[in-house]
C-alpha positions in Angstrom: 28.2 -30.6 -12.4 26.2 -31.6 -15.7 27.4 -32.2 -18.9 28.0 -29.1 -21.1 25.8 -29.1 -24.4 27.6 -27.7 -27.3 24.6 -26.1 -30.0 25.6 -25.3 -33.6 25.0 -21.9 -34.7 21.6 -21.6 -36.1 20.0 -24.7 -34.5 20.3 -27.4 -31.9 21.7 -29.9 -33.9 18.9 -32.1 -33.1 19.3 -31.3 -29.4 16.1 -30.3 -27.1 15.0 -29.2 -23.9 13.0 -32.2 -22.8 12.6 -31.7 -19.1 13.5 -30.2 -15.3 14.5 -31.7 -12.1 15.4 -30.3 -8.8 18.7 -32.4 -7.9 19.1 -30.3 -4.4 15.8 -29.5 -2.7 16.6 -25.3 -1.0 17.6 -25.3 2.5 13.9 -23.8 3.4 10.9 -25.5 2.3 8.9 -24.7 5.2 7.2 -21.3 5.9 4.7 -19.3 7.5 2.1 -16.8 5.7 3.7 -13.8 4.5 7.6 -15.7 4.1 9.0 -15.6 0.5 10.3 -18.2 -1.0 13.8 -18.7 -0.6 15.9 -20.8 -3.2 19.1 -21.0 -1.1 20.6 -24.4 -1.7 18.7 -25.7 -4.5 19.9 -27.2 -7.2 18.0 -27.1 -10.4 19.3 -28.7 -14.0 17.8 -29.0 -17.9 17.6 -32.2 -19.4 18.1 -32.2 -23.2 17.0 -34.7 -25.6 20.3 -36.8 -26.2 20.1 -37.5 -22.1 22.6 -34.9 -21.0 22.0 -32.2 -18.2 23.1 -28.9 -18.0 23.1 -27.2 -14.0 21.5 -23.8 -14.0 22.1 -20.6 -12.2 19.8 -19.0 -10.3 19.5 -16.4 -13.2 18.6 -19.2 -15.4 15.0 -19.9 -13.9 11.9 -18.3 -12.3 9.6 -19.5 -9.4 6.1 -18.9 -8.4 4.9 -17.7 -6.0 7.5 -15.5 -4.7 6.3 -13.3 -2.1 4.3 -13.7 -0.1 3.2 -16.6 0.5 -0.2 -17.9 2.0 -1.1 -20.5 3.7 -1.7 -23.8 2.3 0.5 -22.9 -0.5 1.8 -26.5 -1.2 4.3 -26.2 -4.4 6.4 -23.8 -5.9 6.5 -23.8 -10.0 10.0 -23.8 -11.1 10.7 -22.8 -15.3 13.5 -22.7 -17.4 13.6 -21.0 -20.6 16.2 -22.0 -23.1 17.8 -19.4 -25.6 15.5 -21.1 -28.7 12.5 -20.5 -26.5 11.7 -23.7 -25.2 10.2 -24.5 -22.0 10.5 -26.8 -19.3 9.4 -26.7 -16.0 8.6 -28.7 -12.3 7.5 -28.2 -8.7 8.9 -28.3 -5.5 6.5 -29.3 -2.4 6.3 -26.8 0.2 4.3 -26.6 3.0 3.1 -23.1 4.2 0.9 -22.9 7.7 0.4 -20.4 10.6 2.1 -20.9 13.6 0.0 -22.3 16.4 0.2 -20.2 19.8 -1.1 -21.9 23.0 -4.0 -21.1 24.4 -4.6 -18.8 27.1 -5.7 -20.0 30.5 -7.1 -18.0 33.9 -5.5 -18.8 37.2 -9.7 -18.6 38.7 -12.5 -17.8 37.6 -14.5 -17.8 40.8 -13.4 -15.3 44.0 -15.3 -14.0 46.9 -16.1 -10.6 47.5 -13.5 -9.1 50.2 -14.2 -5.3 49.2 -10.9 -4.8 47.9 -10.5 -5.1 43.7 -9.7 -8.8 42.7 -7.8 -9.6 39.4 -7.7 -12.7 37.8 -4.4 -13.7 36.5 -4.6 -14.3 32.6 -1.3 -16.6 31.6 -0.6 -15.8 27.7 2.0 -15.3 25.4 2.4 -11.2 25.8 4.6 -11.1 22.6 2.0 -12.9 20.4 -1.3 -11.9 21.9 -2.5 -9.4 24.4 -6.2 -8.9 26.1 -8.1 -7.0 24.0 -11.1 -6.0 26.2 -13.4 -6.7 28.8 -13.1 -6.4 32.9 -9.4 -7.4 33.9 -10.8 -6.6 37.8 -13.5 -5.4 39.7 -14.8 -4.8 43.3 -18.5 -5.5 43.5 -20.0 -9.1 43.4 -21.1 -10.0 40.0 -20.4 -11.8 36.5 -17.6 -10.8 34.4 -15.5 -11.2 31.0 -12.3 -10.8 29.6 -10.9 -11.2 25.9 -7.1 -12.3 24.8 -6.3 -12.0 21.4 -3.8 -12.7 18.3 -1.5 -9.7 17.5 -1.3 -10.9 14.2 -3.5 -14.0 12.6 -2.8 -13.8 9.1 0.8 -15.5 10.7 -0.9 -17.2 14.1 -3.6 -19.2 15.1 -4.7 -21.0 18.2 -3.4 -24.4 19.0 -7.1 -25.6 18.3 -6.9 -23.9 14.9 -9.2 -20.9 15.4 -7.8 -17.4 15.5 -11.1 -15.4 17.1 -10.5 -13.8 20.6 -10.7 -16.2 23.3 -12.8 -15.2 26.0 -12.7 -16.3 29.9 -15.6 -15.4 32.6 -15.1 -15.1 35.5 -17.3 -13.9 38.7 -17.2 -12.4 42.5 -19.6 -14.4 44.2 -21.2 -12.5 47.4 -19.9 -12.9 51.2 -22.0 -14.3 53.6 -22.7 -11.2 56.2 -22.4 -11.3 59.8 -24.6 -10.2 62.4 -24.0 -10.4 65.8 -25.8 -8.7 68.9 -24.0 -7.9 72.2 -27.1 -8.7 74.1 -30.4 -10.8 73.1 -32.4 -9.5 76.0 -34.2 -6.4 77.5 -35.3 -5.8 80.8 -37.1 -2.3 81.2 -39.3 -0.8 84.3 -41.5 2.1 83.9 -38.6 3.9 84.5 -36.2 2.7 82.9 -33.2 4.5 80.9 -32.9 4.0 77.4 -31.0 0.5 77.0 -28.2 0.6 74.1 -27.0 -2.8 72.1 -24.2 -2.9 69.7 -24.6 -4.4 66.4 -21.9 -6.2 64.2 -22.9 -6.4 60.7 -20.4 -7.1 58.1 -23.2 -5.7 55.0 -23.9 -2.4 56.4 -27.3 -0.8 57.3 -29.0 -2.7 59.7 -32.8 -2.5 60.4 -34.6 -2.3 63.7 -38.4 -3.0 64.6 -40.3 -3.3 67.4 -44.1 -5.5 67.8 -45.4 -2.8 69.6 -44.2 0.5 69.3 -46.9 1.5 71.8 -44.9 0.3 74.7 -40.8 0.6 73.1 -39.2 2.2 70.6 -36.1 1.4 69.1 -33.2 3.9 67.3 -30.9 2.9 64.8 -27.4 4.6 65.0 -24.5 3.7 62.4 -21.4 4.4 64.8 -18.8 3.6 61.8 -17.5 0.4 59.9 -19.2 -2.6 60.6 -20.9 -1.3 63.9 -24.1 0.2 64.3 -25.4 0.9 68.2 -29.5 0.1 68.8 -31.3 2.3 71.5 -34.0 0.8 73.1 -36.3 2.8 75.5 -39.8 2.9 77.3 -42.2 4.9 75.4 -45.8 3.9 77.4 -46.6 2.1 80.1 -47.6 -1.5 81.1 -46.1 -4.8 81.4 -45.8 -8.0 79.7 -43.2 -9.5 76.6 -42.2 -8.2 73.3 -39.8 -8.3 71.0 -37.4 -6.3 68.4 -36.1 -8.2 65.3 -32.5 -6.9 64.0 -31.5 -7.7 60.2 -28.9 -6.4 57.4 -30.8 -4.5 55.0 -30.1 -5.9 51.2 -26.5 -5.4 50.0 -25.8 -7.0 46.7 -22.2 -7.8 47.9 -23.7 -10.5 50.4 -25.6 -13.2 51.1 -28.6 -12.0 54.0 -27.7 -12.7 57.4 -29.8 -14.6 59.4 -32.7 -11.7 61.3 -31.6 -11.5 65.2 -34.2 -11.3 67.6 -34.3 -9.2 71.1 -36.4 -10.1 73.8 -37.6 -7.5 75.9 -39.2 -7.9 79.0 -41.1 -5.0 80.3 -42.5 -4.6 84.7 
């Protein structure tokens, strides 16, 4: 406790305010953006001229800032006004900064087309931030982007110091397709029935075309899922070799297939 200073009535009896000091620093004297100041704990005491010290009460000073406070704030002004008017004052370092939040992160960002929709697991910090926008999953092959940000950045910030969405790409790349024949030969007489092939193909339509349609022809039937059934039959006469080539037609969810080729052999 400090000294008690006894004034005369009608003047100071020499005595003056001549300074402040914080004896107790406040319990608190860290704080985010948007905390008030909080003087619990401090102790704050006059000096007077003659040396002594008086302790005040809270009523007996005033601080600024108050409320609220922003970042980088780094002291608080502390005053003391005594009954003749005289003023004395001091800071109190402080530090004020927003609280740094980890960075989000993505399990993958690279997956292979299976037809089924693929989500990328975003790891964050669902009370602080939240994805804001962008494609969380998809189907198709293709390029994509997602965006994670900062309920509140006047408070937050990244650990890196930015407080901007943070934004992750990510992509399906294409299967490779399949395509498999049950047979890669043909044997037709003049008389021949029609002579059917089944296709595998893991991208859908397949194309079929004879080198000489003169003496073949060739029918494409889808038969459901990944199989399709080929029809080859005699359309003229004459003997001798030719050929049908079998490919995938374009499907942006794969990578082409390598073209099958079908003998045929005609008496």
């Amino acid at each position: 406790m400090g000294n008690v200073i006894n004034l005369m009535a009608g003047g100071r009896a020499g005595i003056s305010l001549s300074g402040l000091e914080i004896i107790t620093p406040p319990m608190q004297t860290q704080y985010t953006p948007g905390d008030c100041f909080d003087p619990s704990g401090m102790v704050v005491e006059a000096i007077y001229s003659n040396g002594m010290t008086k302790m005040l009460d809270l009523s007996e000073y005033t601080y600024t800032p108050i409320c609220p406070l922003a970042e980088y704030d780094s002291t608080i002004s502390i005053t003391h006004v005594d009954a003749y008017g005289a003023i004395a004052s001091t800071t109190l370092d402080i530090s004020c900064y927003r609280i740094a939040v980890d960075l989000p992160s993505i399990s993958s960002d690279i997956f292979t087309y299976t037809g089924d929709t693929i989500s990328p697991d975003i790891f964050y910090d669902t009370a602080l931030c939240y994805i804001s926008s962008g494609d969380t999953s998809a189907i198709d092959a293709g390029s994509y982007v997602v965006y994670v940000d900062l309920f509140d950045t006047a408070r937050y910030k990244w650990s890196d110091g930015q407080d901007g969405a943070i934004s992750f790409s990510w992509s399906i790349e294409p299967a490779q397709a399949y395509l498999s024949l049950s047979s890669s030969e043909v044997q037709l007489d003049e008389w021949a029935s029609p002579v059917s092939i089944d296709v595998q193909c893991t991208s859908g339509e397949v194309y079929a075309h004879s080198f000489d349609g003169g003496l073949i022809g060739v029918d494409v039937y889808w038969t459901g899922g990944e199989y399709t059934n080929l029809v080859v039959n005699r359309v003229g006469p004459g003997a001798g070799y030719t050929s049908i080539t079998v490919e995938a037609a374009p499907n942006p969810n794969y990578y082409p297939a390598g073209v099958q080729t079908i003998n045929v052999i005609l008496y």
